[in-house]
PAMAR-362715 format. One record per residue (C-alpha): chain; residue in one letter; x, y, z; residue number from 1. Coordinates in pm, 1 decimal. Example, Ala and Ser with C-alpha at 12.3 -4.5 7.8 and 13.67 -1.06 7.14 Angstrom:
2
+-------+------+----------+----------+----------+-----+
| kette | rest |       c1 |       c2 |       c3 |  nr |
+-------+------+----------+----------+----------+-----+
|     A |    A |   1230.0 |   -450.0 |    780.0 |   1 |
|     A |    S |   1367.0 |   -106.0 |    714.0 |   2 |
+-------+------+----------+----------+----------+-----+
***
This chain:
201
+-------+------+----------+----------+----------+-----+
| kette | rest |       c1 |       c2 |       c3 |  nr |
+-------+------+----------+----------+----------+-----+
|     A |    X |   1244.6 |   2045.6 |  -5492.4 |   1 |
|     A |    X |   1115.9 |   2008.8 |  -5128.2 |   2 |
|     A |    X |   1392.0 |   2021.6 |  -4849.4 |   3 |
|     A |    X |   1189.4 |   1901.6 |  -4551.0 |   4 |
|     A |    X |   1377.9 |   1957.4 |  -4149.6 |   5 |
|     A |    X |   1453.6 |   2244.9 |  -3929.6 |   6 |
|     A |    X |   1775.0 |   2397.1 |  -3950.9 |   7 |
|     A |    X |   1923.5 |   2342.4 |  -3620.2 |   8 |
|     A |    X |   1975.4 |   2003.5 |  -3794.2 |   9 |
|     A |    X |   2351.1 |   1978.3 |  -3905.0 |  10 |
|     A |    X |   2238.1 |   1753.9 |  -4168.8 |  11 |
|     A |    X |   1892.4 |   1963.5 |  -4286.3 |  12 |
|     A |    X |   2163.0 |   2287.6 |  -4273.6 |  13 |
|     A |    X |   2407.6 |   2185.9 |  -4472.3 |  14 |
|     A |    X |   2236.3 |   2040.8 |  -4780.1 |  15 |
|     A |    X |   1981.4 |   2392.1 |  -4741.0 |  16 |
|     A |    X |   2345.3 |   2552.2 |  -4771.9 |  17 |
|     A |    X |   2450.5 |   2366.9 |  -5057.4 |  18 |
|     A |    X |   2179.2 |   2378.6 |  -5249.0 |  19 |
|     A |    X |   2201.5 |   2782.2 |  -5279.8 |  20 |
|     A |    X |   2553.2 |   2724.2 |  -5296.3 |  21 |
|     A |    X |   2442.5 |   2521.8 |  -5616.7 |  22 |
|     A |    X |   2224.8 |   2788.0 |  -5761.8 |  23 |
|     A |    X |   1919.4 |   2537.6 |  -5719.2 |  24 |
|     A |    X |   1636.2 |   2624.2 |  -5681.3 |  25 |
|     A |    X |   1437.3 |   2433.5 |  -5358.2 |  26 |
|     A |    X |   1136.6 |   2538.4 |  -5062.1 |  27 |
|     A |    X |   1207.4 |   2493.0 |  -4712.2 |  28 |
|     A |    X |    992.4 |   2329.9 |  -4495.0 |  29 |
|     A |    X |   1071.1 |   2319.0 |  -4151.2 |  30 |
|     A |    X |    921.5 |   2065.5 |  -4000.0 |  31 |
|     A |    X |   1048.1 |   1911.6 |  -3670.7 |  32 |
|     A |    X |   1082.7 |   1523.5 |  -3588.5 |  33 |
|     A |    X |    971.2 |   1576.7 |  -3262.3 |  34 |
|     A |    X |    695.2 |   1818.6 |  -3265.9 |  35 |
|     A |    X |    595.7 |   1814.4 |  -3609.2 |  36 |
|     A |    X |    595.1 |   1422.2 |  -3636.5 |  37 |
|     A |    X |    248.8 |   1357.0 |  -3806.3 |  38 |
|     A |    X |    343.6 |   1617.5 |  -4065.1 |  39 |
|     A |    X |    634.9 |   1465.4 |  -4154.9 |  40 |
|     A |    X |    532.0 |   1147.4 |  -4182.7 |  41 |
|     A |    X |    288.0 |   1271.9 |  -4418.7 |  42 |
|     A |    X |    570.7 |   1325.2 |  -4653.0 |  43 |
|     A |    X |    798.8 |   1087.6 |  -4551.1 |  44 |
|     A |    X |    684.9 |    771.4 |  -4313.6 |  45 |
|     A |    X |   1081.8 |    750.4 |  -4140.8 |  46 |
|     A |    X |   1031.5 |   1087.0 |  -4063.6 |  47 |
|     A |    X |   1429.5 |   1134.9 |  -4086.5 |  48 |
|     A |    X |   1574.7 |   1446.6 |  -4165.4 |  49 |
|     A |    X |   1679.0 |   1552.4 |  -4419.3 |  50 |
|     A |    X |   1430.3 |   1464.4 |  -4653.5 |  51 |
|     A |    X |   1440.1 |   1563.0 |  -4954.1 |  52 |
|     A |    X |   1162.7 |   1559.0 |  -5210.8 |  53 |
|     A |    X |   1313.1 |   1536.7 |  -5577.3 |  54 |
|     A |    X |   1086.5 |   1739.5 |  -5924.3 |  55 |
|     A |    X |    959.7 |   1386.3 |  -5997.1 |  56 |
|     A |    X |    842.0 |   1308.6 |  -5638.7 |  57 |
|     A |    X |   1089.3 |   1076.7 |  -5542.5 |  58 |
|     A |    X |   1148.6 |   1117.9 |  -5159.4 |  59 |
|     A |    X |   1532.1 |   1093.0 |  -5067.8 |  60 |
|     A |    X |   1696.2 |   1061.6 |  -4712.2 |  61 |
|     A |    X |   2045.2 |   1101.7 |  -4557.1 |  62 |
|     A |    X |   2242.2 |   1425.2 |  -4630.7 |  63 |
|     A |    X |   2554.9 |   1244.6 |  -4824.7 |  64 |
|     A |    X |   2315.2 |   1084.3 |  -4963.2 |  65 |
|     A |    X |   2089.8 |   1333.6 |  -5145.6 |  66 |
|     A |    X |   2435.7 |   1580.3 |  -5179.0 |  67 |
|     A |    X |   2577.7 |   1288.6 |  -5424.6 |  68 |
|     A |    X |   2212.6 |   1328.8 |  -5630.0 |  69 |
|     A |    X |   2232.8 |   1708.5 |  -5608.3 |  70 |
|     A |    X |   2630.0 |   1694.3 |  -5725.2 |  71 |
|     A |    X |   2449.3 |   1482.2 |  -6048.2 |  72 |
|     A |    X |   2242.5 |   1751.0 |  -6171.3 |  73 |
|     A |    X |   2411.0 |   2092.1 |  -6110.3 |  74 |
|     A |    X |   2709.8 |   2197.7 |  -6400.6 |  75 |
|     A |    X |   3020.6 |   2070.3 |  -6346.9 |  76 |
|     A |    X |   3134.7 |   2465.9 |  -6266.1 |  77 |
|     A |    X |   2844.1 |   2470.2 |  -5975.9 |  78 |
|     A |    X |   2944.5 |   2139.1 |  -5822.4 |  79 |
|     A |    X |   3102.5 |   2131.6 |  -5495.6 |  80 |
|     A |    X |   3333.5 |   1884.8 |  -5476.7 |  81 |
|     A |    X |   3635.6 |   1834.5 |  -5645.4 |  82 |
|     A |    X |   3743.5 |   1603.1 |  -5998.8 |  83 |
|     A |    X |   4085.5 |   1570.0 |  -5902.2 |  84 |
|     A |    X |   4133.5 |   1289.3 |  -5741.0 |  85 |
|     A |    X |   4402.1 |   1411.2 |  -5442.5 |  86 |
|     A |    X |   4165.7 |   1683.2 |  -5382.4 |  87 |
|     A |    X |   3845.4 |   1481.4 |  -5361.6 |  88 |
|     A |    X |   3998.9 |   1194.5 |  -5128.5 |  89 |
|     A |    X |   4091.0 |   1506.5 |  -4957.5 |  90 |
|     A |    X |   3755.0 |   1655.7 |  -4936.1 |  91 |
|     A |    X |   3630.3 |   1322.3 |  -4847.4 |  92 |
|     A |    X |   3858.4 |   1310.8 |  -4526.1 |  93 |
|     A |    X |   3743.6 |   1630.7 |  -4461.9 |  94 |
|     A |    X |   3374.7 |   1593.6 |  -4496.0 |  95 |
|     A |    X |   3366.9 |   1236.7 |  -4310.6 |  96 |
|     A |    X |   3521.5 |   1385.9 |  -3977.2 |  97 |
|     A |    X |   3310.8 |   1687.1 |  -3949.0 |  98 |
|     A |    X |   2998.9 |   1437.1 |  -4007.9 |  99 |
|     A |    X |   3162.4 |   1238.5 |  -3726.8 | 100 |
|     A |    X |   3214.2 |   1596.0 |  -3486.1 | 101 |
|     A |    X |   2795.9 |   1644.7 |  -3588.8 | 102 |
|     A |    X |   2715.8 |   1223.3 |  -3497.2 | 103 |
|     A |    X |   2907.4 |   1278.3 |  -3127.2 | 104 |
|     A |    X |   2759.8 |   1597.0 |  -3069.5 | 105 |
|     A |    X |   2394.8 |   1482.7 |  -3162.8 | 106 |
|     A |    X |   2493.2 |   1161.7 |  -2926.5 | 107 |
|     A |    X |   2588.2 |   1427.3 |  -2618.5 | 108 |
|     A |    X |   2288.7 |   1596.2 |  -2687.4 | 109 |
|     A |    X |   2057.4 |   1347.0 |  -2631.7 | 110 |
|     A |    X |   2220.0 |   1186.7 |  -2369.2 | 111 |
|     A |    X |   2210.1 |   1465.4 |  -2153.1 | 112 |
|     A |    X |   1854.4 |   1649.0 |  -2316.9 | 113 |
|     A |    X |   1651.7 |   1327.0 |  -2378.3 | 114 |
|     A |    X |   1751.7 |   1079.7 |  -2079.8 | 115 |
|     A |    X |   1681.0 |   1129.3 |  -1734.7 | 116 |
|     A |    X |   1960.7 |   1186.8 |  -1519.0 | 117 |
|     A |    X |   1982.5 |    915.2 |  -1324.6 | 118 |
|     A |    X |   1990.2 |    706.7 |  -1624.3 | 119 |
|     A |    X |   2308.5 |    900.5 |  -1794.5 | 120 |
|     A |    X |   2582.3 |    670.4 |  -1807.1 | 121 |
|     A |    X |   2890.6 |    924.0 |  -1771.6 | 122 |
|     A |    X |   3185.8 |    691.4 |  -1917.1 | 123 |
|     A |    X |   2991.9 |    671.9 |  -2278.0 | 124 |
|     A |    X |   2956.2 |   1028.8 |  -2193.4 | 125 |
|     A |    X |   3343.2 |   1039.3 |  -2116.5 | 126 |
|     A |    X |   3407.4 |    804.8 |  -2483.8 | 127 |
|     A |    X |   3168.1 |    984.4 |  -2683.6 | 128 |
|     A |    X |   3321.3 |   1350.8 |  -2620.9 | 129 |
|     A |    X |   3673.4 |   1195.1 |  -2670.8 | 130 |
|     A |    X |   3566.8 |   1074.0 |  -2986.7 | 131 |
|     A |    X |   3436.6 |   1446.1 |  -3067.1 | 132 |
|     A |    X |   3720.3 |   1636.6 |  -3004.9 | 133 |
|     A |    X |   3928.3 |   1381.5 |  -3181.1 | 134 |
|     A |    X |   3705.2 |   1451.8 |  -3488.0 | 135 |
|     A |    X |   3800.6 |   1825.8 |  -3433.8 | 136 |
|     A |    X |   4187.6 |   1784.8 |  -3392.3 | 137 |
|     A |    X |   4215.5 |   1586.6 |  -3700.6 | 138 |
|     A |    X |   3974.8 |   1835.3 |  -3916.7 | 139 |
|     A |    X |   4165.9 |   2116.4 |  -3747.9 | 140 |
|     A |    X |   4496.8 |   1950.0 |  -3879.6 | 141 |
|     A |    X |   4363.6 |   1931.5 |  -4175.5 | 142 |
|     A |    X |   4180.0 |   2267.9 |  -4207.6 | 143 |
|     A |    X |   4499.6 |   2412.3 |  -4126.8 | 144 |
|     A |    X |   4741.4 |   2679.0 |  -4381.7 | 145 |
|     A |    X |   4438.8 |   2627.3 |  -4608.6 | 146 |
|     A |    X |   4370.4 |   2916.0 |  -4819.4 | 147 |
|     A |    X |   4071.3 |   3098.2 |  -4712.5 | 148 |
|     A |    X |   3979.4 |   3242.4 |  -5006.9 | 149 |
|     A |    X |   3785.8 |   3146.1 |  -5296.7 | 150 |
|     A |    X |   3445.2 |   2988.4 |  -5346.2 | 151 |
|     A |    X |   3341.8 |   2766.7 |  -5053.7 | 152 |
|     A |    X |   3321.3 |   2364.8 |  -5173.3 | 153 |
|     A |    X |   3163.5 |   2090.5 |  -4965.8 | 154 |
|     A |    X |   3431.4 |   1997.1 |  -4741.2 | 155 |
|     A |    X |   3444.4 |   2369.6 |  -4616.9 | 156 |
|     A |    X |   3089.0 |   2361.4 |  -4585.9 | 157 |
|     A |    X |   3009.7 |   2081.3 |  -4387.1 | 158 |
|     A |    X |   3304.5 |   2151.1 |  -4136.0 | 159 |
|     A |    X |   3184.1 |   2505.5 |  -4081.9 | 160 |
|     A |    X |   2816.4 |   2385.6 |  -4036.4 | 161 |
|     A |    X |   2971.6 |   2064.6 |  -3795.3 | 162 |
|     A |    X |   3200.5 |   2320.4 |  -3586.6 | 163 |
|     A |    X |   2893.7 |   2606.1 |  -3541.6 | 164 |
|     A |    X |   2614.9 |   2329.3 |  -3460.2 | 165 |
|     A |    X |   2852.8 |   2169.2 |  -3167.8 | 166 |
|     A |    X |   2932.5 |   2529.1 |  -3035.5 | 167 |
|     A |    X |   2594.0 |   2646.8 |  -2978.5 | 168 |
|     A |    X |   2499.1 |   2242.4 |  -2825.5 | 169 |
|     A |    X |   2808.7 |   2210.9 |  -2642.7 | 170 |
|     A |    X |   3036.7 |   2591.8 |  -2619.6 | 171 |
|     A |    X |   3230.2 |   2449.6 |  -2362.6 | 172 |
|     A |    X |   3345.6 |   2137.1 |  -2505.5 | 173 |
|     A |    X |   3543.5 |   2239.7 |  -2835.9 | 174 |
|     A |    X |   3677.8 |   2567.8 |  -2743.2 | 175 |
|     A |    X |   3748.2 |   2867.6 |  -3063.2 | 176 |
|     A |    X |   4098.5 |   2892.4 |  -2890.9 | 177 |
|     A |    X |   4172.8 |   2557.4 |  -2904.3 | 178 |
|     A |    X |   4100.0 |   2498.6 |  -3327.8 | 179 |
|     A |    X |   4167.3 |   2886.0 |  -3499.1 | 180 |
|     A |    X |   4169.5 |   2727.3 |  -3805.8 | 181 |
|     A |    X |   3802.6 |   2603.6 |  -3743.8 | 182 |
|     A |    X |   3715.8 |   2916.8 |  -3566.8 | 183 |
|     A |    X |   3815.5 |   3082.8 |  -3901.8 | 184 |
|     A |    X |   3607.5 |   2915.5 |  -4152.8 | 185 |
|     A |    X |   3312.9 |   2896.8 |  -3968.5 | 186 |
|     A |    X |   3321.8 |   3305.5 |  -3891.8 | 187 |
|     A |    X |   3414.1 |   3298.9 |  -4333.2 | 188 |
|     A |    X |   3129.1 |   3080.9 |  -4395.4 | 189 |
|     A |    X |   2895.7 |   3227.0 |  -4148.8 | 190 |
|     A |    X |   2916.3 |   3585.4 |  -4378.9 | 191 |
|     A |    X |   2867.8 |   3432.6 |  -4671.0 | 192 |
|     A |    X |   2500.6 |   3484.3 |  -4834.3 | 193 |
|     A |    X |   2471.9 |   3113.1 |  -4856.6 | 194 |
|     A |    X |   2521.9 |   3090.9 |  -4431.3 | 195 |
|     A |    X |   2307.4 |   3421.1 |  -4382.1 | 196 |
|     A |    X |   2006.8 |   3321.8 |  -4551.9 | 197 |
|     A |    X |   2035.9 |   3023.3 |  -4391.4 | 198 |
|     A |    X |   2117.9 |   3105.7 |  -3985.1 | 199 |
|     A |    X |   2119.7 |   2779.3 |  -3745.2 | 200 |
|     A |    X |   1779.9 |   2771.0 |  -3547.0 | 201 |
+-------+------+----------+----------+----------+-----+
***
């Protein structure tokens, strides 16, 4: 398999992490939207990343998207979320409001990176950041008196990828001291081999 986006993607990061996590084997190409966009499009004509490029050639896009594939074809003991029901609506809750934390940062990002100043429109600004950190205070809630130990499973995984992409985009706007519980599993998940191999750009 062909995992196609740079890492400083939340979305490209976390299915690189899973995928090891899986014991799957893939190569990396990191190819950027903006300055690689020919290339891409060479592989995939939305040039959206992740893109993923299955044994058989088929060429599969959104990170939920090609997880739910990759959760298909791994043993049920390498699979990373959970069969029990409770747990997995759980995990779902989970998953969905770090993907929400990554979708406002992104939005900040290129508000303030992409558009001129003069053209920044400061209550979206104001909206979208209070939609972030309400992402955070719910995932913190819920990250909360978990145990820390144990294998990591996709709901730990995508928070800890969410909560270390919007501190090196935004450090100021989701402080450590402000969501320990987030702090915690990102520093866990960020020493794991699966993390380390696989360091944000």
């Amino acid at each position: 398999m062909r995992l196609i986006g740079m890492l400083d993607s939340p979305y490209v990061r976390r299915v690189a992490i899973s995928l090891k996590a899986m014991g799957l084997a893939f190569a990396h190409e990191p190819l950027s939207v903006f300055r690689d966009f020919d290339a891409f499009g060479a592989v995939n004509p939305i040039v959206k990343a992740p893109t993923l490029v299955t044994e058989d050639g088929t060429v599969l896009i959104d990170s939920t998207l090609i997880l739910d594939y990759l959760e298909r074809i791994v043993p049920a003991e390498r699979r990373l979320l959970p069969d029990d029901p409770a747990a997995f609506l759980a995990s779902q809750r989970a998953i969905g409001l770090a993907l929400a934390a990554c979708e406002k940062t992104v939005q900040i990002v290129y508000e303030t990176n992409l558009r001129p100043a003069e053209k920044q429109h400061q209550p979206w600004l104001d909206r979208v950041q209070g939609q972030l950190l309400a992402a955070y205070d719910l995932l913190e809630t819920a990250c909360a008196g978990v145990a820390s130990t144990g294998r990591l499973m996709q709901a730990d995984i995508t928070a800890a990828v969410a909560w270390r992409f919007t501190g090196s985009k935004l450090p100021d706007v989701a402080p450590p001291a402000r969501y320990p519980a987030l702090a915690a599993l990102s520093a866990r998940a960020e020493a794991t081999a699966e993390f380390a191999a696989l360091p944000l750009d």
